[in-house]
C-alpha positions in Angstrom: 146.7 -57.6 -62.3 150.2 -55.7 -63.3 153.3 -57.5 -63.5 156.2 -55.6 -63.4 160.0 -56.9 -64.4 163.0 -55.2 -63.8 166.1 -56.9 -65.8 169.2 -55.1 -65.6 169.5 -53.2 -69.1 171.7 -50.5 -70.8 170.2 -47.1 -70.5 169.4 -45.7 -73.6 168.2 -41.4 -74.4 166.5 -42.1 -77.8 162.7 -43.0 -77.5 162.0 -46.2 -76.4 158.6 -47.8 -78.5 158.4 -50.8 -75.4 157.5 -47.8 -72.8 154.7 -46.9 -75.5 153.6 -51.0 -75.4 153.3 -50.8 -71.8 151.0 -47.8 -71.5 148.1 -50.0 -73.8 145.8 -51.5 -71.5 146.2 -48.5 -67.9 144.1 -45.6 -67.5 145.1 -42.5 -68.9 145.7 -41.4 -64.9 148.2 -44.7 -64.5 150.0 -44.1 -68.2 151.7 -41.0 -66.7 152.9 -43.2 -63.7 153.9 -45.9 -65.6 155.5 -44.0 -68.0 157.7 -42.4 -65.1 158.4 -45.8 -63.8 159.5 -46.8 -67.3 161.7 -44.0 -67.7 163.1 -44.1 -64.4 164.2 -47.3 -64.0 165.0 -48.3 -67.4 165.1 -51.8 -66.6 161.7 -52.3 -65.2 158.5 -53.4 -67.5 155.1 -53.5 -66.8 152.2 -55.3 -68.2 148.5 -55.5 -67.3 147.0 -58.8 -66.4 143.7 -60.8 -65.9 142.0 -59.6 -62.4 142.5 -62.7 -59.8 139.5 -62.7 -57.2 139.8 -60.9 -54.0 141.5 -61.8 -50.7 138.9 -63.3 -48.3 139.8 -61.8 -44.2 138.1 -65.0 -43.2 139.5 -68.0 -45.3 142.8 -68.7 -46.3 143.4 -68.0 -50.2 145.5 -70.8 -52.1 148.9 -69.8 -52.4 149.9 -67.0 -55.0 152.9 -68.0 -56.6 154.9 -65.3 -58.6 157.9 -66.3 -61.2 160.3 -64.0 -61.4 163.2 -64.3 -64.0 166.7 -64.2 -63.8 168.3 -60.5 -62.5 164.4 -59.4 -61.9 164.5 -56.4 -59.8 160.9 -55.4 -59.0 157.6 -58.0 -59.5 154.1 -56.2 -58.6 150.4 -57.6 -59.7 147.0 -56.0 -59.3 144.5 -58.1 -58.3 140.7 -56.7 -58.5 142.0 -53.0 -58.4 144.8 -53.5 -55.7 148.0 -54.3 -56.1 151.4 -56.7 -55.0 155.0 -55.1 -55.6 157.6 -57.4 -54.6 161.6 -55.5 -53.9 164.7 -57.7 -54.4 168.1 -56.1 -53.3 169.1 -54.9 -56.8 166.2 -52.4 -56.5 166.7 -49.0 -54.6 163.7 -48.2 -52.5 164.1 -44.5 -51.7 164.1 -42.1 -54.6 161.8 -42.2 -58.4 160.6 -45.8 -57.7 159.1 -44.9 -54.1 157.8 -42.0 -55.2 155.8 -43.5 -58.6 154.7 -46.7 -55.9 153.0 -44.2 -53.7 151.3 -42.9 -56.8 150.4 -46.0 -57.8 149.0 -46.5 -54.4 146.8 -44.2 -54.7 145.1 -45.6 -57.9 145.1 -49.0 -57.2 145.5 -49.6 -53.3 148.8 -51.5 -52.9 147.4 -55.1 -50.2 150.5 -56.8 -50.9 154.0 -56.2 -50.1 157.1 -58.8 -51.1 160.4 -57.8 -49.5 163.8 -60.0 -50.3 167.4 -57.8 -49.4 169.9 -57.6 -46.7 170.5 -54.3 -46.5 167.4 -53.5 -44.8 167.0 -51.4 -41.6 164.0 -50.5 -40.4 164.1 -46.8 -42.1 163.8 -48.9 -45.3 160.3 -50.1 -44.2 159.0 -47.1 -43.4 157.3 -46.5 -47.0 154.9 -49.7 -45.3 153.2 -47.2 -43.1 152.4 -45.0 -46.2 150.5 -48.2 -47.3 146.9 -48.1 -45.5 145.3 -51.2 -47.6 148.2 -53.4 -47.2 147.4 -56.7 -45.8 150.2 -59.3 -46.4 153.6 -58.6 -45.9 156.3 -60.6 -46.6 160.4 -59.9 -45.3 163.3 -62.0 -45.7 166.1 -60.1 -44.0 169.1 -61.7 -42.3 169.9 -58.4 -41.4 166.3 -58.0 -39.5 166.2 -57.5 -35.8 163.5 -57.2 -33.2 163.2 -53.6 -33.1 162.5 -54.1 -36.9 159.1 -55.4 -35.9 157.7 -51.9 -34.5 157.0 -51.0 -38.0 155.2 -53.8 -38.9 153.2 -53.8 -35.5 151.9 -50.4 -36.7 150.8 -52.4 -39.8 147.2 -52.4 -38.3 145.1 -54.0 -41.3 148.0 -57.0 -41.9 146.1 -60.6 -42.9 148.8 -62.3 -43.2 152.8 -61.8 -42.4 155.5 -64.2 -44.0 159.5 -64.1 -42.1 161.7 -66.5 -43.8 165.4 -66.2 -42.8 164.9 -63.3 -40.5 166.6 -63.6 -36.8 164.1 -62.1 -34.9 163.6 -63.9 -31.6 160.2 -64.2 -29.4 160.8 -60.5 -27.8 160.0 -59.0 -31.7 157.4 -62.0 -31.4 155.8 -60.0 -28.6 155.4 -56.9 -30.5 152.9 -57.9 -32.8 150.4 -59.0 -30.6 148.5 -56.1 -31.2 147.6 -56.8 -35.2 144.1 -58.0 -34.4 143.1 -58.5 -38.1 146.4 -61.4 -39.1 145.1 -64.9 -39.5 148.0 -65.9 -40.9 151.8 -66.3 -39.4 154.4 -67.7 -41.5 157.8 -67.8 -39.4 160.9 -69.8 -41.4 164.0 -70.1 -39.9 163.7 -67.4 -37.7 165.1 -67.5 -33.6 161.6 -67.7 -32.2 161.3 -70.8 -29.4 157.7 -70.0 -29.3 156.9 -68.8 -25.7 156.3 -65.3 -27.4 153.0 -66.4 -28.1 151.9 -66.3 -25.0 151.4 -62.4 -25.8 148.0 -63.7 -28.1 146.4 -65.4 -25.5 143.2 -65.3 -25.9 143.4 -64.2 -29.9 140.4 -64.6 -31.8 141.6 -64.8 -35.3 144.9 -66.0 -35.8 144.4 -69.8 -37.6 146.8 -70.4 -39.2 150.3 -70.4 -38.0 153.8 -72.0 -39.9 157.0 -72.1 -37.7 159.4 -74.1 -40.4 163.3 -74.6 -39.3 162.8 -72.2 -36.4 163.6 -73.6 -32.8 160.3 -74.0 -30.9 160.2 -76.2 -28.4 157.5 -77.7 -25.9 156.8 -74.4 -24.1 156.3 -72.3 -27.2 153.5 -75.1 -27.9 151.9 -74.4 -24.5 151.9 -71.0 -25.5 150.0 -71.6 -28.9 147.4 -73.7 -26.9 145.9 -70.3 -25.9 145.2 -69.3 -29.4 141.5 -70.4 -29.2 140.8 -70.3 -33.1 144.4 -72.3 -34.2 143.4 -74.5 -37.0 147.0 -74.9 -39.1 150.1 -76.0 -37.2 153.2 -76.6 -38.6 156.0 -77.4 -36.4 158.4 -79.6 -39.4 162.4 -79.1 -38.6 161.8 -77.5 -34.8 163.2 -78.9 -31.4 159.2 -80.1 -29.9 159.2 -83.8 -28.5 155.9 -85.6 -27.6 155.4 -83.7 -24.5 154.0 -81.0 -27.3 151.8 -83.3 -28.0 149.9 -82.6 -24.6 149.7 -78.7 -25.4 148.0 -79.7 -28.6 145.3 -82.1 -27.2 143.9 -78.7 -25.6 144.1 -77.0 -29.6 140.0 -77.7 -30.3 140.3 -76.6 -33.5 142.9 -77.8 -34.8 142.5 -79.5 -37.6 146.3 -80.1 -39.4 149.6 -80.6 -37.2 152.9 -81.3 -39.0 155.5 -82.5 -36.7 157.7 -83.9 -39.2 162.1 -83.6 -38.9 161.4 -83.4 -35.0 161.4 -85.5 -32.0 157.8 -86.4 -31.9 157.7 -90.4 -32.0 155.5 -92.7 -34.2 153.9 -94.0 -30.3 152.8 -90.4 -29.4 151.6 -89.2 -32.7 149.6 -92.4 -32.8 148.0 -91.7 -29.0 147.2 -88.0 -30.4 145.6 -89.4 -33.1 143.4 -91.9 -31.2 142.2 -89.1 -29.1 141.3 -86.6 -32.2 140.6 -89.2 -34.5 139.3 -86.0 -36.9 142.9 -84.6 -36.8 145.6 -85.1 -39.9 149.1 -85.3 -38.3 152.3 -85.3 -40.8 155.4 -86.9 -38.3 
């Protein structure tokens, strides 16, 4: 694993003996990469960390949670030979440090991608394609659109995709219907109602799908009945009312609903759970 820290720091032309700290522990082939990196982007520091075990396409890993300090720029870890580089506004991502993260790539396959900024457009994301092992991405963009999510659609081998704060509505929803590998969809406060889903009809291998704060109501449910596999649903903070509950009598897999912060009464969760007494429902 590589962690890499970017605090905003005077630049300095003598020698710097913590770019010499950071080579101990890469191959000699990432020391001249790092090195770059380092001297680059003086702010930025990189350390080499315990492997983590590998992503699994088939079961959901427990969450990865990554701290990043105070002014942080730039956070990447390598996990198992790959790799995880988060971007936060203060970091430019054209120029040296695109260039050095494709070189990287090619060393140790880049899976995860961490996006926070709103100055985005989708030019910025356009470095994703360049990407081939990358299997979780994750944008917050209140700047996103729908059009945005063309790039990511071409994002063939993506596991798992996280929106938080991004205003794309169910039309962008449609566009990534074709990423037959995800098994994960994380949408948080985003415009999508839900009917969008009615584009995966039929999907095979999306389980697992989050849809915090955004405003889904009783059709987008209907739609998410025809995800055969659905196992995780969390609806928390949308605008469904029992008659979702209906849609999700005909989920057979399903085996956790949240409903909480919505219209969904104590009566009707209570008759859903009579019916699917193997079901846990949070309302």
């Amino acid at each position: 694993m590589l962690v890499v820290l970017a605090p905003m720091v005077a630049c300095s032309q003598d020698p710097d003996p913590r770019v010499e700290g950071m080579l101990r522990g890469f191959s000699p082939d990432e020391q001249s990469i790092v090195a770059e990196l380092a001297t680059e982007h003086p702010g930025v520091s990189l350390s080499p960390l315990p492997p983590m075990e590998p992503r699994e396409s088939t079961a959901k890993p427990p969450p990865n949670v990554v701290v990043i300090p105070p002014r942080t720029t730039a956070s990447a870890e390598l996990r198992n030979g790959s790799s995880m580089v988060m971007i936060t506004p203060e970091l430019e991502m054209t120029g040296g440090f695109r260039t050095s993260l494709l070189e990287l790539n090619e060393l140790r396959p880049v899976t995860q991608v961490r996006i926070r900024s709103d100055r985005l457009t989708s030019g910025d994301l356009s470095f994703l394609s360049e990407l081939p092992e990358l299997d979780e991405l994750q944008l917050q963009c209140r700047r996103a659109d729908d059009d945005m999510m063309d790039t990511v659609a071409a994002l063939g081998n993506l596991l798992e995709l996280r929106l938080t704060d991004t205003p794309i509505t169910d039309a962008g929803l449609t566009r990534l219907a074709g990423l037959t590998r995800l098994t994960t969809m994380r949408l948080t406060n985003t415009k999508v109602e839900g009917h969008g889903f009615a584009a995966f009809k039929g999907n095979q291998v999306l389980q697992f799908v989050y849809l915090t704060g955004s405003p889904v109501d009783d059709d987008g449910v209907k739609a998410l009945a025809g995800l055969p596999r659905l196992t995780y649903l969390v609806l928390n903070s949308t605008s469904v009312t029992d008659e979702a509950l209906r849609h999700v009598e005909k989920m057979p897999h399903l085996m956790l609903l949240n409903v909480e912060s919505t219209k969904v009464t104590n009566r009707a969760a209570q008759r859903l759970l009579q019916q699917r007494p193997g079901l846990r429902v949070l309302y």
